[in-house]
C-alpha positions in Angstrom: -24.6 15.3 47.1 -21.8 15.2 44.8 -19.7 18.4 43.5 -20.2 18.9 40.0 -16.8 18.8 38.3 -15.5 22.5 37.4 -15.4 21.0 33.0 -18.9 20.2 33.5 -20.1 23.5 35.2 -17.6 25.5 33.0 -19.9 23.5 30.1 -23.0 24.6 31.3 -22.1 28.1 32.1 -21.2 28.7 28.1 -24.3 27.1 27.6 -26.1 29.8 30.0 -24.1 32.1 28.3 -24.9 31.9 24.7 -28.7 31.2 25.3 -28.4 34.6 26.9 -26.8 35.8 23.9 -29.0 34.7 21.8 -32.1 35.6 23.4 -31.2 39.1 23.2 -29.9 39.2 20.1 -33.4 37.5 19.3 -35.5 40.2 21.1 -33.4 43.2 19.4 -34.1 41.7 15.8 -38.0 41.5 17.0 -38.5 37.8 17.2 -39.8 38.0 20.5 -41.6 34.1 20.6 -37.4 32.7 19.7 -36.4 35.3 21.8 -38.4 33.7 24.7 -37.6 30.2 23.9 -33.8 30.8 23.9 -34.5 31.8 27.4 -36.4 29.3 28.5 -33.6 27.0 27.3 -31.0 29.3 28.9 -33.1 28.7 32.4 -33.3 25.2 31.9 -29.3 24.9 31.9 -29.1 26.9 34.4 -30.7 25.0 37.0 -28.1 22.5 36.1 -25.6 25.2 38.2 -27.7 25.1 41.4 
């Protein structure tokens, strides 16, 4: 299996990252249903780490 370059994991990290952000930001302001899809996106890119 090939090593995923650090600029590409760096990438995907941020994008972990700010659909965290986001999520919780979401779920503070009560918008639980975007809350939950900006962590299901956040998941998604993060099995791009594994």
């Amino acid at each position: 299996m090939c090593r995923m370059s650090s600029l590409q994991r760096i990438a995907w990290l941020l994008t972990v990252a700010i659909c965290a952000i986001t999520a919780s930001l979401l779920a503070v302001a009560g918008y639980a249903g975007y809350a939950a899809v900006a962590g299901a996106v956040g998941l998604s890119a993060a099995i791009n780490l594994l």
